[in-house]
BAMARZA-431574 format. One record per atom (N, C-alpha, C, O): residue in one letter; x negated, y negated, z. Coordinates in pm, whole numbers, plus 50000, padded with zeros to 5 digits. Layout:
# BAMARZA-431574
AXYZ...
# end
This chain:
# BAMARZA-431574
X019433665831340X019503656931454X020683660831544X021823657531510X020483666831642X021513665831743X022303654431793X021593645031827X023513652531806X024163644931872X024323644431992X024293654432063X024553630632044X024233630332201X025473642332255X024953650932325X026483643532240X027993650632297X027413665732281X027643673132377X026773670632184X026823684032184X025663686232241X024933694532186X025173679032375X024713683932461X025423687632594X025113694232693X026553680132551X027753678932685X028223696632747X028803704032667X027973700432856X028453713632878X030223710032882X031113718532885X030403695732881X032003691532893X032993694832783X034163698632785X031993691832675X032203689932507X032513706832508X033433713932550X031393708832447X031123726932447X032383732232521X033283736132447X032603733032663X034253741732725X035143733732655X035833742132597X035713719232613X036293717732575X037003719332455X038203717132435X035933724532355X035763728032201X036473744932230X037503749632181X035853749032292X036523764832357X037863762432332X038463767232236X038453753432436X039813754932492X040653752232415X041833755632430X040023742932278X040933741532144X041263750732077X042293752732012X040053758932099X040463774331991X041573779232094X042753778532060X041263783832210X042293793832258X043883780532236X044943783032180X043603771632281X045013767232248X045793766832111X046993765432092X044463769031992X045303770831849X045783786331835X046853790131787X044893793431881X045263807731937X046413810031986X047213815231907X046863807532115X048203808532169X049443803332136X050553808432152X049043789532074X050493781632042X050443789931888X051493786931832X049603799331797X049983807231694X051413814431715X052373813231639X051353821931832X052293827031843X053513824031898X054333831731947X053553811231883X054813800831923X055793805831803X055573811931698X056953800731863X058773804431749X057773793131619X056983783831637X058193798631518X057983788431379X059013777631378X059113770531278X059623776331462X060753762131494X060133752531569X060603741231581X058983756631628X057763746131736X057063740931644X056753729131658X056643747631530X055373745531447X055233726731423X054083724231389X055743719131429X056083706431434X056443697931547X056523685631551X056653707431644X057073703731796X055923702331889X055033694031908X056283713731941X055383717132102X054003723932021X053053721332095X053563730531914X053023734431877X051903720931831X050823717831882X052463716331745X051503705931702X051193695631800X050213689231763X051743691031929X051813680432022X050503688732095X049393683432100X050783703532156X050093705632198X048013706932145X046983704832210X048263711232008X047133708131955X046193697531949X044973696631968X047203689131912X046573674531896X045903668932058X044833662932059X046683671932190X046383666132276X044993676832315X044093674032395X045093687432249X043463693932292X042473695032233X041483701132274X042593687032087X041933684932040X041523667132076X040353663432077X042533659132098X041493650132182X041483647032279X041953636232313X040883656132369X040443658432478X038853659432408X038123649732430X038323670532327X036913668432287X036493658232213X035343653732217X037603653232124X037333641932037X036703631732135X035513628832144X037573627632194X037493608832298X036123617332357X035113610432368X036033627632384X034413630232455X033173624232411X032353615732445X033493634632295X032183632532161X032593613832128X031593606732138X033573608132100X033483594632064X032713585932179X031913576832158X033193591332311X032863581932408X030933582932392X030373571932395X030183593132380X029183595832398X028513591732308X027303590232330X029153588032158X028503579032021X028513564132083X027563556532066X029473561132145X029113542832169X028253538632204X027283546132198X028083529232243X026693515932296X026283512732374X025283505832393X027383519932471X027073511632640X028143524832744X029233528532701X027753528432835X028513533332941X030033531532985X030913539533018X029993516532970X031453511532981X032683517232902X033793520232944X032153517832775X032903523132639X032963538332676X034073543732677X032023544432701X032093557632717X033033562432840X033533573532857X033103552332910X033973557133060X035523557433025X036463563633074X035393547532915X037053544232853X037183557232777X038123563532826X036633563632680X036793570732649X037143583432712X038163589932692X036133586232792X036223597332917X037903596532985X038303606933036X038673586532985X039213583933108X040613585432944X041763588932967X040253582932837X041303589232747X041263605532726X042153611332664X040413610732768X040333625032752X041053627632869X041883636232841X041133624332991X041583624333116X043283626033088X044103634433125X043353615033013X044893615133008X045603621832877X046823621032857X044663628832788X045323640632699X045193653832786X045913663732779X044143651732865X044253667332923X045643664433046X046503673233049X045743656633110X047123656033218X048453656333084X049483662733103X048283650832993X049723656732879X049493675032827X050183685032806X048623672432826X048183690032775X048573697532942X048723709632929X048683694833026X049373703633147X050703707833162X051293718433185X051103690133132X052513688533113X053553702432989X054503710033007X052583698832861X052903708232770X053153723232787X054003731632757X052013722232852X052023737332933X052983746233030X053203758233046X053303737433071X054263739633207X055433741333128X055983752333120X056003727833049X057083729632963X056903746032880X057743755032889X055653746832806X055773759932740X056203770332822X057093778332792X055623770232916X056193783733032X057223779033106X057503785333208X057813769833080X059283770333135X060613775033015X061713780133033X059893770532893X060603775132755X060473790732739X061303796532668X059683796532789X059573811432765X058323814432677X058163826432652X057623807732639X056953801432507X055333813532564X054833821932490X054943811032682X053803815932724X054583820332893X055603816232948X053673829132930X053883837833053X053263830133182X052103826133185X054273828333299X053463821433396X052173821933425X051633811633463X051223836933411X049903839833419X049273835033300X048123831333325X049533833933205X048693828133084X048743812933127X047663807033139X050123804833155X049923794933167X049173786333276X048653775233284X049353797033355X048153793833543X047043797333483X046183790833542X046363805533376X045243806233339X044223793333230X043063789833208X045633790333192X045113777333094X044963765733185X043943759133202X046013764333238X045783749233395X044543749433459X043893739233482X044073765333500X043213762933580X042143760133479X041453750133497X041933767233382X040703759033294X040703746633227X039663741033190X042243740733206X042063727233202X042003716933340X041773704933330X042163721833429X041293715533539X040343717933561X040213709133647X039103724333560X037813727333533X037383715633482X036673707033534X038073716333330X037573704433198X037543686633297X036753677433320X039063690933328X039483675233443X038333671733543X038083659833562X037783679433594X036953678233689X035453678033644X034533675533722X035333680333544X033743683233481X033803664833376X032873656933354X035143664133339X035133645533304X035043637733413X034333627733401X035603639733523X035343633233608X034163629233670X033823617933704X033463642433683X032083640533728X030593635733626X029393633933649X031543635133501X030873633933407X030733616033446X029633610433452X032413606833477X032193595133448X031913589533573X031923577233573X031603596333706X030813591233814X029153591833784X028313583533816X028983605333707X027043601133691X027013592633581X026003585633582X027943590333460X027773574333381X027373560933450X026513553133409X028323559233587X028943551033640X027923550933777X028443546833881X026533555133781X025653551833851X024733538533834X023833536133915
# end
């Protein structure tokens, strides 16, 4: 049985962007591994989570709440970012490369919770 979310093309890029972010923060100092490393994980990993949760509930309403918590791990997951490439952590081009695909994600929730919200 398929689940409603893993029809989401939102879900799917977002599931992506967890790997490359467990990918990159790998090669973070082992003094992050508890820091910026794990903060950053967690906030990209729910970014797909609150997706897939919002899309199990009962009603639209619930799902928009959810949507609109993915909204605000992906604006902390920018934040992280920026900090990482201001720490030295990742390279301004890696980190303009991750922003711009986590705005992609930002904009593909968004439009996700205006066609809910018809």
């Amino acid at each position: 049985m398929t689940k409603p979310h893993h029809k989401l093309s939102v879900w799917k890029k977002a599931i992506d962007f967890v790997k490359r972010i467990y990918q990159i923060t790998g090669d973070f100092p082992s003094e992050e591994k508890f820091g910026m490393v794990s903060q950053m994980r967690r906030s990209a990993i729910s970014i797909a989570s609150n997706i897939s949760e919002g899309a199990g509930r009962n009603n639209k309403k619930e799902f928009n709440q959810f949507l609109g918590i993915a909204q605000g791990s992906s604006a902390e997951l920018e934040t992280q970012l920026i900090i990482s490439c201001e720490l030295g952590f990742l390279t301004n081009q890696m980190a303009n490369e991750l922003i711009k695909d986590l705005d992609e994600i930002s904009k593909m929730i968004i439009g996700l919770q205006y066609k809910i919200s018809e």
